[in-house]
C-alpha positions in Angstrom: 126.4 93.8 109.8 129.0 96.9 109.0 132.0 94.2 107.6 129.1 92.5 106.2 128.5 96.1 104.4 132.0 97.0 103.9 132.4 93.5 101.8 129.4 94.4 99.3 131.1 97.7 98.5 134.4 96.1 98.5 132.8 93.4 96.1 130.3 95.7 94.0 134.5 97.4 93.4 136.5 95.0 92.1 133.4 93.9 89.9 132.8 97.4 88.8 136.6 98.2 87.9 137.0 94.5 86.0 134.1 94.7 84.4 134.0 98.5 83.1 137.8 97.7 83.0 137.4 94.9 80.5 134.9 97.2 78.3 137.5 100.3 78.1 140.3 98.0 76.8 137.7 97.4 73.8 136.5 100.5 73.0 137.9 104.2 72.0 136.1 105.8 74.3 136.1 104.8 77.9 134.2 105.2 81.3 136.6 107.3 83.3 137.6 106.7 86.6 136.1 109.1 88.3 132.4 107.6 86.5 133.5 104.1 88.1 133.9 105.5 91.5 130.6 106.7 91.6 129.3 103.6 90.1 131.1 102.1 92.8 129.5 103.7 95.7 126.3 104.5 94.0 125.1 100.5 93.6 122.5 101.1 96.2 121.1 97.5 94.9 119.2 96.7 97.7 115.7 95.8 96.3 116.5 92.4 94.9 118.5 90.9 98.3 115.3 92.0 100.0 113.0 90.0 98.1 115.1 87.1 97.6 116.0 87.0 101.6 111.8 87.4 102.2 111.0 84.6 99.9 113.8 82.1 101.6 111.5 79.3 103.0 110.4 78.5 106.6 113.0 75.5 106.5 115.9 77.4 105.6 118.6 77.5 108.6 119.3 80.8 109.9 116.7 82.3 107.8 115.6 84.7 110.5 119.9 86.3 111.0 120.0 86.5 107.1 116.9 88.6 107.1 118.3 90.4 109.2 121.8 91.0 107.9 120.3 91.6 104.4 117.8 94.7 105.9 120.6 95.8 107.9 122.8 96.1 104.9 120.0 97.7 102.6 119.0 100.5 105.4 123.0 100.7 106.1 123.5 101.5 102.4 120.6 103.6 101.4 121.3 105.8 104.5 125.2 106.0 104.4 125.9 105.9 101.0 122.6 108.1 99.7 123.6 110.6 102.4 127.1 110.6 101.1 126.9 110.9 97.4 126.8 114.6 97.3 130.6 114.4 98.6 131.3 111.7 96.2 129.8 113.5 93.1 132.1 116.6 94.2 135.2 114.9 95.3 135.7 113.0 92.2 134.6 116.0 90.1 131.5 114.5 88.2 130.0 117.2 89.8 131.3 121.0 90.1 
């Protein structure tokens, strides 16, 4: 459940700096890095995996250890990452 945790982030990453990325090469003014970090570890996206794991049908294999995993990941989040954007906010200077 923690890689499984580590890879969202890791994902949620390289989509937020090629995506944000992308936008800044179009525009004058751009989202700075220190914006896309917290973007980064702020994505506390949990809601949606939760209802899409809870409306899997009975027939689906391993529907019980995806359940799982997916709650896991969304209490692992809200609790780590929540607790740690304080530090975040003030290491990257959004924040004084």
């Amino acid at each position: 459940m923690a890689l499984a945790a580590v890879l969202v982030v890791v994902v949620r990453a390289i989509a937020v700096y090629a995506v944000v990325g992308a936008l800044n090469a179009t525009t004058d003014e751009g989202v700075p890095y220190s914006y896309q970090h917290v973007m980064v570890w702020g994505g506390l996206h949990t809601v949606v995996p939760v209802a899409l794991v809870l409306s899997l049908p009975e027939n689906v294999p391993f529907r019980h250890d995806l359940r799982v995993m997916v709650f896991g990941i969304a209490v692992l989040g809200t609790v780590v990452q929540g607790l740690l954007m304080p530090f975040v906010l003030h290491k990257t200077g959004v924040v004084g």
